[in-house]
N, C-alpha and C positions, 0 to 999 in steps of 0.2 A: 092690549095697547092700542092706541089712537093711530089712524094712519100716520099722524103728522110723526109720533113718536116712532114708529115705525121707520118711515125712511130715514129719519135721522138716523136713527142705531144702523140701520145698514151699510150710511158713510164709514161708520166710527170704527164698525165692529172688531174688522182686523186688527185697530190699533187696539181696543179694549183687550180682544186674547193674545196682542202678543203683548201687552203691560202684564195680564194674569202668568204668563210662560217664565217672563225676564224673572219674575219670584222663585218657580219653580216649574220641572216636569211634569206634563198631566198626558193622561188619556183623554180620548172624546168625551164620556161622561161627563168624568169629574171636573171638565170644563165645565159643561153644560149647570153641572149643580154650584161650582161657583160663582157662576154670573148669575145663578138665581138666587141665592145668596147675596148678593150684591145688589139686587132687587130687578132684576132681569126677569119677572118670572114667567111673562108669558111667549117668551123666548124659545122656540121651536126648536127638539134636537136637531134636525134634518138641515136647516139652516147652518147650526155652530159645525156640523159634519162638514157639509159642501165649502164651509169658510175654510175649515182644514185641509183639504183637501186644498183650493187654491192657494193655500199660504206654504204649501208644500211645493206643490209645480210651481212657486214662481220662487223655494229658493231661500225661503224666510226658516225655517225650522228643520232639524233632522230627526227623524224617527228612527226608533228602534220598536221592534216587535217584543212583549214581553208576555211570558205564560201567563193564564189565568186560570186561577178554579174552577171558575163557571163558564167552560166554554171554549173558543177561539183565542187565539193568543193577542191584548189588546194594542194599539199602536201609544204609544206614549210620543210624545211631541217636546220637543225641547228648544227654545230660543237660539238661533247661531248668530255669527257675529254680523251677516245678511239680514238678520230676522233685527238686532238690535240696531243696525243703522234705519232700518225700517221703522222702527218705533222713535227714536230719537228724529228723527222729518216728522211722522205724528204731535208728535208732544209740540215741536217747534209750532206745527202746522194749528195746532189746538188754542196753545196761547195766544198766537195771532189772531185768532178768530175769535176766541173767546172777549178780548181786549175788546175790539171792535165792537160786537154784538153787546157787552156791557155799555159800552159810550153811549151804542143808541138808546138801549134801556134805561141808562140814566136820562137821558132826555127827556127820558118819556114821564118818569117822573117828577 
């Protein structure tokens, strides 16, 4: 990715995995391979990790610890109703911007 694209997804990224969560319960992973999915794909595990981790200490998600076959027991992450008021100021916060940054683009054309 392009630096420019780069920091932008850094703004976003919280509100991107907590939109992917309000769908359903994930582990780190399977975040990770749905944003690549989504066309995220050079999107660093290490990155969506440290994002979970802060969206835990600040309150956004509950985790449960759940067995795995291969390995360590994995954290599954789940949207709470702190994580969806968090996303619903995003979304608000997005259209706002979005609106805006379209007007200029219209401009420009």
């Amino acid at each position: 990715m392009g630096n420019q694209m780069t920091e932008m997804l850094k703004g976003t990224l919280e509100g991107i995995v907590l939109a992917l969560l309000a769908d359903r319960p994930a582990y780190g992973y399977e975040i990770t391979t749905l944003l690549r999915e989504q066309g995220f794909s050079d999107l660093a595990e290490g990155t969506v990790y440290a994002l979970l981790i802060r969206i835990e200490q600040r309150g956004f998600v509950d985790v449960v610890k759940v067995p795995s076959e291969k390995g360590p027991p994995r954290k599954v992450y789940s949207i709470n109703a702190q994580g969806r008021e968090q996303l619903n100021e995003f979304w608000t916060t997005w259209k706002f911007l979005t609106e805006r940054i379209e007007r200029l683009h219209d401009k420009e054309t």
